[in-house]
SEBA-79821 format. One record per residue (C-alpha): residue number from 1; residue in three letters; x negated, y negated, z negated. Coordinates in pm, 1 decimal. Example, Ala and Ser with C-alpha at 12.3 -4.5 7.8 and 13.67 -1.06 7.14 Angstrom:
! SEBA-79821
- nr  rest  c1  c2  c3
- 1  ALA  -1230.0  450.0  -780.0
- 2  SER  -1367.0  106.0  -714.0
***
This chain:
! SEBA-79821
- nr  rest  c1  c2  c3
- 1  UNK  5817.1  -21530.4  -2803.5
- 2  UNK  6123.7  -21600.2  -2621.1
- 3  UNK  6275.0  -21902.6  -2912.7
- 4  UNK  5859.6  -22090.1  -2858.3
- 5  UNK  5927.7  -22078.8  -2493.4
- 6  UNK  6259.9  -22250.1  -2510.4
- 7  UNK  6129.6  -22482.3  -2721.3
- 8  UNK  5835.8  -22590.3  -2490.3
- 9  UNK  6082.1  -22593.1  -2202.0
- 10  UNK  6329.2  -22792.7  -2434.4
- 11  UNK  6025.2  -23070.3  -2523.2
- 12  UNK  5948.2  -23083.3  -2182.6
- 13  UNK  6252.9  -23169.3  -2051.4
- 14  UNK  6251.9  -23444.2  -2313.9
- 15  UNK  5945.3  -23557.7  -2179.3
- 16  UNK  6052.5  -23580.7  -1849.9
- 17  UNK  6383.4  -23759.3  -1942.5
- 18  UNK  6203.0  -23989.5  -2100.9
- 19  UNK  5962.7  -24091.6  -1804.1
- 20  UNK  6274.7  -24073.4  -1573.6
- 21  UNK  6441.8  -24346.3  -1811.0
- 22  UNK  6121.1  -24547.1  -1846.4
- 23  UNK  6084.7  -24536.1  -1442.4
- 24  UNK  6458.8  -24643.0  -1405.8
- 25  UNK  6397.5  -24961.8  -1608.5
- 26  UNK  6045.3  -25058.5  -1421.6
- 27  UNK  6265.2  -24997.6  -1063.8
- 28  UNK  6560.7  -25253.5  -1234.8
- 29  UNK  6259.3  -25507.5  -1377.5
- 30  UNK  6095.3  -25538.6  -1021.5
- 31  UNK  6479.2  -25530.1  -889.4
- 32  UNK  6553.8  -25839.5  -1108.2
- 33  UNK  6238.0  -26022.6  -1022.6
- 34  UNK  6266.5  -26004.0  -646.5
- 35  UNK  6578.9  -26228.0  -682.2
- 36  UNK  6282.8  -26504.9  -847.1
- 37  UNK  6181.5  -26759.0  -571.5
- 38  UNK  5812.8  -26682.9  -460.4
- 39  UNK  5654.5  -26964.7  -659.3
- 40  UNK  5772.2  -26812.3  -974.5
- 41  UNK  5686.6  -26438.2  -871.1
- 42  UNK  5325.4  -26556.9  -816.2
- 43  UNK  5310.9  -26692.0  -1159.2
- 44  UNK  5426.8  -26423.0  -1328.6
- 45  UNK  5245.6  -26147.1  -1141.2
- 46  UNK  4955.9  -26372.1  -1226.0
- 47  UNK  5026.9  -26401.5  -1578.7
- 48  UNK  5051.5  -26054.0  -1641.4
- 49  UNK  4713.4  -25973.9  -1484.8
- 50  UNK  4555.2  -26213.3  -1725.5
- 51  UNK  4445.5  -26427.3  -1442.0
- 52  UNK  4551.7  -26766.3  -1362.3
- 53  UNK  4670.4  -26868.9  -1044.6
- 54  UNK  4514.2  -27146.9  -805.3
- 55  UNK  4661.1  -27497.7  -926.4
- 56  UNK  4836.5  -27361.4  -1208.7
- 57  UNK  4866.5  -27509.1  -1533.6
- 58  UNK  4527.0  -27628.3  -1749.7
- 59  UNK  4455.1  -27409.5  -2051.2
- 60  UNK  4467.3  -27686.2  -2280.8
- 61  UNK  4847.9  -27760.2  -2130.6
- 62  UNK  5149.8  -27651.6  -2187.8
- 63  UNK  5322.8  -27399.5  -1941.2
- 64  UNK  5668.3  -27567.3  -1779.6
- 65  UNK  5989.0  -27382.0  -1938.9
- 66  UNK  6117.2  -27210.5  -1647.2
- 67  UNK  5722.9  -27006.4  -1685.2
- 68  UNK  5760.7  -26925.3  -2042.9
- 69  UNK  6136.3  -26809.6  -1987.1
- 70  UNK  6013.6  -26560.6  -1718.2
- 71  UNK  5697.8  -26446.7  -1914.9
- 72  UNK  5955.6  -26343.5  -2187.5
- 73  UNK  6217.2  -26221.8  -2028.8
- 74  UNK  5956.1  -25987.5  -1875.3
- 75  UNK  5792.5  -25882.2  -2240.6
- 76  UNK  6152.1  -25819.7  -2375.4
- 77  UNK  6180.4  -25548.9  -2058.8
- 78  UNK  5844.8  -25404.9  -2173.0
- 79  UNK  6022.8  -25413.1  -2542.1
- 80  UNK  6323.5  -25248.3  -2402.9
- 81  UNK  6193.5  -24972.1  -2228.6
- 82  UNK  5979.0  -24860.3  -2478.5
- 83  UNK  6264.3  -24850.3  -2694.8
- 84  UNK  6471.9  -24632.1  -2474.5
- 85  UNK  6135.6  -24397.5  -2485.6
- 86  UNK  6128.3  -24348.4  -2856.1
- 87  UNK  6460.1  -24278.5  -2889.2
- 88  UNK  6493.6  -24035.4  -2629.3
- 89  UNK  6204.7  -23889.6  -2804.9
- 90  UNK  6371.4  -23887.4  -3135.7
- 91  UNK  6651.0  -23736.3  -3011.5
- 92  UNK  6519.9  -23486.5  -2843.6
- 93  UNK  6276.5  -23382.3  -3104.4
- 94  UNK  6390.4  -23396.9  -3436.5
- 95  UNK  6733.5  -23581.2  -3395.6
- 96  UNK  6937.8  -23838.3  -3455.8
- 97  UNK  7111.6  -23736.9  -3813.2
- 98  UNK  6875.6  -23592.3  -4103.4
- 99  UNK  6991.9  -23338.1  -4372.8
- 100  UNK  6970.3  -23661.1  -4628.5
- 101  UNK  7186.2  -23867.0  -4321.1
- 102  UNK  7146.3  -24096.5  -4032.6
- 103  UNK  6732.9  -24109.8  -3896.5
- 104  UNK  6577.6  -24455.3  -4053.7
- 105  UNK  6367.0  -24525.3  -3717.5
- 106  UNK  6702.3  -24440.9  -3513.1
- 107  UNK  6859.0  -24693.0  -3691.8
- 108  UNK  6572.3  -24956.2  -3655.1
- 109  UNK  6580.3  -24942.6  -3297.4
- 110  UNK  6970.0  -24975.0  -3276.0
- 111  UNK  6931.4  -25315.6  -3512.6
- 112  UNK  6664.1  -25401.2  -3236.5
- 113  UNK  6837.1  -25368.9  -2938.3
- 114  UNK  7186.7  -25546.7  -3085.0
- 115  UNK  6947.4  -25815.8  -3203.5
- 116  UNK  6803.1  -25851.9  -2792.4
- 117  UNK  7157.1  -25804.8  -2644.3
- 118  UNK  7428.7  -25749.2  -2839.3
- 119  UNK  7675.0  -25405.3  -2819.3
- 120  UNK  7611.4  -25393.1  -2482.7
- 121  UNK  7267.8  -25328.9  -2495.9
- 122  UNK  7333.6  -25104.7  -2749.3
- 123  UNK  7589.7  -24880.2  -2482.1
- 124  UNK  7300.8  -24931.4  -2203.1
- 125  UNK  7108.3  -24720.4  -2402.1
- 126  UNK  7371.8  -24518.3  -2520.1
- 127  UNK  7429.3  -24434.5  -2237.1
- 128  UNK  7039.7  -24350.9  -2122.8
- 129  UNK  7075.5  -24120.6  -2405.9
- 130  UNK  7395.7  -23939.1  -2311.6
- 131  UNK  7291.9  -23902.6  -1948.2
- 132  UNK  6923.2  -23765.4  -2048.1
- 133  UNK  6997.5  -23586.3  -2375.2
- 134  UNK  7357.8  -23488.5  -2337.0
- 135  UNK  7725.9  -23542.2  -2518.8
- 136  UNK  7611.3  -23384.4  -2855.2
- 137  UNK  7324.5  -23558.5  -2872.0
- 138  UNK  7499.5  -23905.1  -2781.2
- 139  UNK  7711.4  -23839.1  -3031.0
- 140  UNK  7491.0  -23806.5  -3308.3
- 141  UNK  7351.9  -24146.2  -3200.3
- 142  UNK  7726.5  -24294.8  -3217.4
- 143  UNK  7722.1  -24186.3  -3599.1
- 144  UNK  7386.1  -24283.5  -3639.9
- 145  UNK  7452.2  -24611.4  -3534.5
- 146  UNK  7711.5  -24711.3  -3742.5
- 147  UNK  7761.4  -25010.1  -3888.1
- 148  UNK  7477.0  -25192.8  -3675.5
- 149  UNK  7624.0  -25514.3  -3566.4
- 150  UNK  8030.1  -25424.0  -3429.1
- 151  UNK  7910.7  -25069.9  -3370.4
- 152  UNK  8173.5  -24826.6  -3452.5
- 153  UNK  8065.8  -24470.4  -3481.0
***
């Protein structure tokens, strides 16, 4: 009785880390795009509603650079957080190192996020995972992570 009720307690904890992470990068994405100038913040607020704004580009045109740059830069925040949720799942489920070695999917997402940053969006979520899942945990993720790009673990 006691071992199931540490382990629903442990899972939920997870669970909340995970929203807690997943909050902290919505609260840095409308951070970063209160520093656009309002013309641009319109667009994209309009793009991701699916609408299109008064006098905005044609749907035959194509949409000016500086659009297109913030329409990604927004998806690749999407991308990134729910990368940080999987892999606080992961790590707080079934973990980051398997009896037959380092977790496949753990290892997908760290090629993923040195592919959309580099090693230093690899240590943002590094560290996500060491502040939400602890040392050991964090850890396991150094070792699992080995070898991806100029990751040392």
């Amino acid at each position: 009785m006691v071992p199931a009720l540490v382990i629903v307690l442990a899972v939920a904890l997870v669970a909340l880390a995970c929203i807690f992470a997943a909050a902290r990068e919505s609260r840095r994405r409308a951070l970063r795009e209160q520093s656009y100038p309002d013309h641009v913040r319109r667009r994209v607020q309009a793009r991701r509603e699916g609408g299109r704004e008064a006098g905005s580009v044609g749907r035959g045109a194509e949409p000016p650079p500086w659009l297109r740059q913030a329409a990604s830069a927004a998806a690749e925040d999407d991308r990134r957080g729910r990368l940080l949720e999987e892999l606080c799942a992961i790590g707080g489920s079934r973990g980051f190192l398997t009896m037959q070695g380092k977790d496949r999917r753990t290892r997908e997402i760290g090629a993923e996020l040195e592919r959309m940053g580099g090693k230093q969006e690899m240590l943002d979520a590094h560290s996500v995972v060491r502040s939400w899942l602890g040392p050991v945990r964090a850890r396991e993720l150094e070792v699992a992570w080995d070898g991806i790009g100029s990751w040392l673990g």
